[in-house]
N, C-alpha and C positions, 0 to 999 in steps of 0.2 A: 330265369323267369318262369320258366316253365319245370312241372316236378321233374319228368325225364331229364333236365340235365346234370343235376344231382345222382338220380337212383338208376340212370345208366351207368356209374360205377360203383355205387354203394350198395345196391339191392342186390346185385347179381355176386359178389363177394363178400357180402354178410358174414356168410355160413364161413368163410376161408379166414378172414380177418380177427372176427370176433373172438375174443379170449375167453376161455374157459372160465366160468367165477363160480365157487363154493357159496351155497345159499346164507342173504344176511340174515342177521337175525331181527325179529319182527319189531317193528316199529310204531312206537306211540301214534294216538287220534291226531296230534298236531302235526308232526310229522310226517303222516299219508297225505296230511291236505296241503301240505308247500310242495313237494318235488309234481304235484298236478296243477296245482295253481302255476308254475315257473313253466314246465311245457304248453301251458294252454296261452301264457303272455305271451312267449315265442310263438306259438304259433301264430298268434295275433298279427304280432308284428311282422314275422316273414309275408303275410298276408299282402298289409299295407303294402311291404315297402314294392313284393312284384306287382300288385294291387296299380300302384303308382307309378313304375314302370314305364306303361306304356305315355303316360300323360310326362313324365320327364323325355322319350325319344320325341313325341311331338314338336317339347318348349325345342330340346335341342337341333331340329330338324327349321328351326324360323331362325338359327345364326348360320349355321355350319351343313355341309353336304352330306347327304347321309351315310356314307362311306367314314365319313371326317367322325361321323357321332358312333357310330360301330367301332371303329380306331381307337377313339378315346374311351371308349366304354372299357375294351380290353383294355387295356393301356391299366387303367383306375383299378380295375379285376383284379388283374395280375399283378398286380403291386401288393393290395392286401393278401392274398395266398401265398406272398412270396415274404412277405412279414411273417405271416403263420408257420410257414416253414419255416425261419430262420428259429422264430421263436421255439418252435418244435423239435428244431433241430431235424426235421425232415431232409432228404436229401434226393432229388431230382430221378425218378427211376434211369434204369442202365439196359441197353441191348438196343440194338437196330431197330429189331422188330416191333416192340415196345411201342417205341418214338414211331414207326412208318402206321400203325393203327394209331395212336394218339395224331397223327398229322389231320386223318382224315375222318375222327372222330370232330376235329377243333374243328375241321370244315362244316362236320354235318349238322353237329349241337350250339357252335356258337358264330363261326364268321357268317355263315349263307342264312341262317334263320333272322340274325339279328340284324345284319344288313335288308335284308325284304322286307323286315319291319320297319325301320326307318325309310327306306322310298315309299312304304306302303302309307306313309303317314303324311305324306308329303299331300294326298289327294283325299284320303280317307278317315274319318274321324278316329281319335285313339279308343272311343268308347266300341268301338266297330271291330279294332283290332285287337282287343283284351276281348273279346267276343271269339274270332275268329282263332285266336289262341286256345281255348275253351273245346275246340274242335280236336285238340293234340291225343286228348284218349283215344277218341274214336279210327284217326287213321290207326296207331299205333296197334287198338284191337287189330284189326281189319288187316292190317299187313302182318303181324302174329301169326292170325290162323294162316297164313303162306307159310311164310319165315321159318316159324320154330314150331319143330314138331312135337313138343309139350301139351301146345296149346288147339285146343277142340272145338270146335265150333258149338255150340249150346244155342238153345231157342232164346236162353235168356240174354246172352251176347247178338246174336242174330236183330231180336228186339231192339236192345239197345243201340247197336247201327242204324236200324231203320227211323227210329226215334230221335237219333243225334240228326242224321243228315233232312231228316224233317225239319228240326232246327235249326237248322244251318240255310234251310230253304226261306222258313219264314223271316229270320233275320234279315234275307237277300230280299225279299217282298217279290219271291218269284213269278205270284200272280198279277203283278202290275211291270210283266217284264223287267223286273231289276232296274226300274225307272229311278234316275237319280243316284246310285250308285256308280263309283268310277270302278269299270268292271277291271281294270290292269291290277290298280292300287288292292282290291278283294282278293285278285286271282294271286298276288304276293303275297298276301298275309295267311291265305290258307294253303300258299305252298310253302311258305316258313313253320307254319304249323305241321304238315307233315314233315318237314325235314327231322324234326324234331323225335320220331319214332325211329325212321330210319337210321339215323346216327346211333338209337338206343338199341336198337338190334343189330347192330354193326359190333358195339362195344360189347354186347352181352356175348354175342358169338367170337369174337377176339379176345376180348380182354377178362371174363369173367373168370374168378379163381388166380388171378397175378399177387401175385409176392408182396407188392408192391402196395403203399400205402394210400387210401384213397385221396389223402389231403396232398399226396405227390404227382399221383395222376391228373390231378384235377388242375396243377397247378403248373404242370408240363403242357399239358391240353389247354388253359390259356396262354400260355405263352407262345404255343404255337401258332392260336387265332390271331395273336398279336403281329407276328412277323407274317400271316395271311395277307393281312389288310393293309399291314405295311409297305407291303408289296404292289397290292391294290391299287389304293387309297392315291396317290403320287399319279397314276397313269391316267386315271379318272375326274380329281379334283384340280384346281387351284387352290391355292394358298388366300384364305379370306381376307377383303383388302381392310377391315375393319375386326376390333376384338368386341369379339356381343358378350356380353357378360352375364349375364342372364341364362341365355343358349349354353356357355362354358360351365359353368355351376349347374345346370339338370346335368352334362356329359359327368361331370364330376362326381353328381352324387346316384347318377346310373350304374356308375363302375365301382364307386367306392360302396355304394349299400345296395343295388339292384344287383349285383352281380356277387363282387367278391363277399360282403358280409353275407349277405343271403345265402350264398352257397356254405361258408361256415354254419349259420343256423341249422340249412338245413340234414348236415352231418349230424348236429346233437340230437336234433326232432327222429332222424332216422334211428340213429344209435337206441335211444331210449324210449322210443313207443312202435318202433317197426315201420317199415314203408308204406304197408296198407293206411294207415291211421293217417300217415304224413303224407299222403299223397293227396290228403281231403284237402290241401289248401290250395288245390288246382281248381276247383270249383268254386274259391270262395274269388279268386281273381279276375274273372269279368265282373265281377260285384261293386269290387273297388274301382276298376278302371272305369266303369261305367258311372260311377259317382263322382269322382273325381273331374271325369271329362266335362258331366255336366255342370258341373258345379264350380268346377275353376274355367275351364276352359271356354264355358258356354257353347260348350256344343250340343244340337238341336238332339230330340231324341225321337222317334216316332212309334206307337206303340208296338210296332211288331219286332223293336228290337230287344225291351227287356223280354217278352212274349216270346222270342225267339230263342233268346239265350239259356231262360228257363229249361225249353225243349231239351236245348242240345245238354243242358249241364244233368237233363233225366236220363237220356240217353247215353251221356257217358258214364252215371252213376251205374245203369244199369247192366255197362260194358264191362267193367269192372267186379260187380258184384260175384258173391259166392252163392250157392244155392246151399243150404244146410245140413252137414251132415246126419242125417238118420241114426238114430239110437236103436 
């Protein structure tokens, strides 16, 4: 759902993976304008579908326990990546060490974020939580200038922290004490949100530059969240005494196109326009979820949340941004 669970292993081993290619040769007017036309549909569409995301954990959170919808999410994921692989003829990475960092990446990036989103939704509107998602640059900055000593602290990253978590303030409608807000169902969505950085700088310091193929990782790393929750899910839940059908069908199409298709898209978006470029469709996802919410869901909207959302999605722009190189 979010860009770091992709470009935690695909950004960071670009440079390693990527094959060598001798330049094509130049291409007709009609043929510059489809291979841009074809990533800009994808892009579209990867938009919608984590756009949609969080309004399918909702539906599925009125059948099933939110543990059950995390399960099943994986569950649906991993199935498609494990098609790809077969189809690929990928083959599951090899060594211990490998698998003991993949364990605790699949905790960081997908069982703990995605589970906090589903109780989180149990209390909190999804338009709140595709919001609160939205906030995933901003820690990810912020714990950077710690983490990895690449990265520098600039006035213009500085900025854009103090400008995110302004938005993140007005979203909370801090001035009216957080009134009307379930402060638990908030406090797990924007700590699903950070989990989300820290998982990314777990994998870039572990795993960056591995042998190993990203559609392998990625497809080890669900599998692992899947025996997570498996594990979970059993000591937490009961077994539903009714089948919601409805509820089963979002879990369904969470896992089959929120998760595992999405993350296929977003390997060709990366491959072919770079991660900076692909990583804009983090900002276009409270957009969607906020329309969506409203719009199917009926959930109420009060102005300081799209007003809030704005903020934070300037201030992540701005966390992110390059200052330009000088001539």
């Amino acid at each position: 759902m979010c860009y770091e669970i992709v470009s935690a292993i695909v950004a960071p081993m670009s440079a390693v993976t990527e094959p060598r290619i001798s330049p094509a040769p130049p291409l007709s007017p009609a043929s510059r304008r489809h291979p841009a036309r074809d990533w800009r549909v994808r892009f579209g569409v990867l938009t919608l579908i984590w756009g949609f995301s969080f309004l399918l954990i909702k539906v599925g959170t009125q059948g099933y326990a939110p543990f059950q919808v995390t399960l099943g999410r994986l569950v649906f994921g991993t199935l498609v990546l494990a098609v790809a692989m077969v189809w690929k003829r990928e083959r599951l990475p090899r060594g211990a060490r490998t698998w003991v960092h993949l364990t605790v990446s699949a905790f960081l990036i997908n069982a703990l974020p995605w589970s906090l989103f589903a109780y989180a939704e149990l209390t909190i509107p999804s338009t709140l939580a595709g919001i609160c998602n939205a906030t995933s640059p901003l820690w990810g900055m912020t714990l950077s200038l710690v983490a990895l000593s690449e990265d520098r602290p600039t006035r213009r990253r500085v900025a854009g922290l103090g400008i995110g978590f302004l938005g993140v303030l007005t979203v909370l409608g801090a001035w009216q004490g957080f009134h009307g807000l379930d402060a638990a169902g908030m406090a797990m969505a924007l700590l699903a949100s950070l989990s989300y950085p820290v998982g990314w700088i777990y994998v870039r310091r572990t795993l960056a530059g591995s042998s190993h193929s990203n559609l392998s990782l990625s497809g080890a790393q669900l599998l692992l969240g899947t025996a997570q929750l498996a594990v979970v899910t059993p000591l937490f839940t009961t077994l539903p005494t009714r089948l919601a059908v409805v509820p089963l069908l979002a879990i369904v199409a969470l896992g089959v196109l929120g998760t595992g298709v999405a993350m296929l898209v977003q390997y060709g978006l990366v491959a072919e326009i770079g991660p900076t470029t692909a990583q804009m469709v983090t900002y276009f996802i409270p957009v969607i979820a906020t329309a969506a919410g409203v719009a199917i869901l009926g959930e109420s909207l009060s102005w300081s949340t799209p007003v809030g959302a704005v903020i934070v999605l300037a201030g992540a722009a701005l966390t992110q941004s390059r200052p330009k190189a000088s001539t």
